[in-house]
C-alpha positions, -999 to +999 in steps of 0.1 A: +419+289-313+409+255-300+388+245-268+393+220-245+381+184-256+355+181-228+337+202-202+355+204-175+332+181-151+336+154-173+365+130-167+389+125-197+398+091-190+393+075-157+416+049-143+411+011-137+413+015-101+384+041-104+362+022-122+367-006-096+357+016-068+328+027-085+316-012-088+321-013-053+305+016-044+277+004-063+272-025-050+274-016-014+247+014-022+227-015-031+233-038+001+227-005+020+195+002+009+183-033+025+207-036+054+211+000+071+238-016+098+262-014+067+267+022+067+287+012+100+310-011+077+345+004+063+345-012+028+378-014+012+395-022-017+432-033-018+454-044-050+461-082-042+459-099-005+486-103+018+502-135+012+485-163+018+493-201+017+476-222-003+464-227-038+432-202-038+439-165-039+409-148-020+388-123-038+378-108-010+379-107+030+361-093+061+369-086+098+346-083+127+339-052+144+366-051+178+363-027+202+366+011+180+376-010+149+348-008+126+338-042+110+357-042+074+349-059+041+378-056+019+376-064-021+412-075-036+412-057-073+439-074-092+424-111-081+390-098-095+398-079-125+421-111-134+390-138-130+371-111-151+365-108-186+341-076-190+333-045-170+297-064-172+318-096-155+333-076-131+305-057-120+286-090-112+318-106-094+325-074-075+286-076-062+291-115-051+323-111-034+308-080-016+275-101-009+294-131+005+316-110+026+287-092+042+273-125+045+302-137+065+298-105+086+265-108+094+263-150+102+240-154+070+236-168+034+248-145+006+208-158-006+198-140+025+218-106+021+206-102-014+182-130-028+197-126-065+225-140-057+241-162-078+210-161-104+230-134-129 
């Protein structure tokens, strides 16, 4: 008689999509912990942008807060995960595009929202 392969908690394989939320997640834990007004924030990820003219894809976006519309920060996946090699790679791109869009949001420096910035 055989068992399953792995407790039933643990995962079996998780997709590329999760992973990516989970680098976002983490990073925005991080931002949170230093700037509260982001639990106000939707954060979102979406494949690729919307199409956009020009010879830079964007990595990311954000979108001020109007009337009930929360203030968004969206991460593209498939524009990240192509400019990035490792998970290692990605995690530290997801964190800068996050960083800079929260920057944007907030009328400050990405140095500002989170002073290692740039220094990984």
């Amino acid at each position: 008689m055989r068992g399953p392969v792995a407790p039933p908690q643990v995962p079996l394989s998780v997709s590329r999509a999760d992973t990516f939320r989970d680098l976002v997640l983490d990073s925005v834990e991080r931002l949170e912990r230093r700037w509260p007004q982001l639990q106000d924030v939707e954060f979102m990820i979406l494949e690729v942008p919307p199409v956009v003219s020009g010879e830079t894809v964007p990595l990311g976006g954000s979108v001020p807060a109007e009337k009930r519309e929360p203030a968004k920060v969206v991460v593209y996946r498939r524009p990240v995960e192509i400019r990035s090699k490792s998970r290692d790679e990605r995690a530290l791109l997801v964190h800068e595009v996050v960083v800079e869009q929260v920057a944007e949001l907030l009328g400050l420096s990405p140095e500002s929202v989170d002073p290692r910035y740039g220094q990984d």
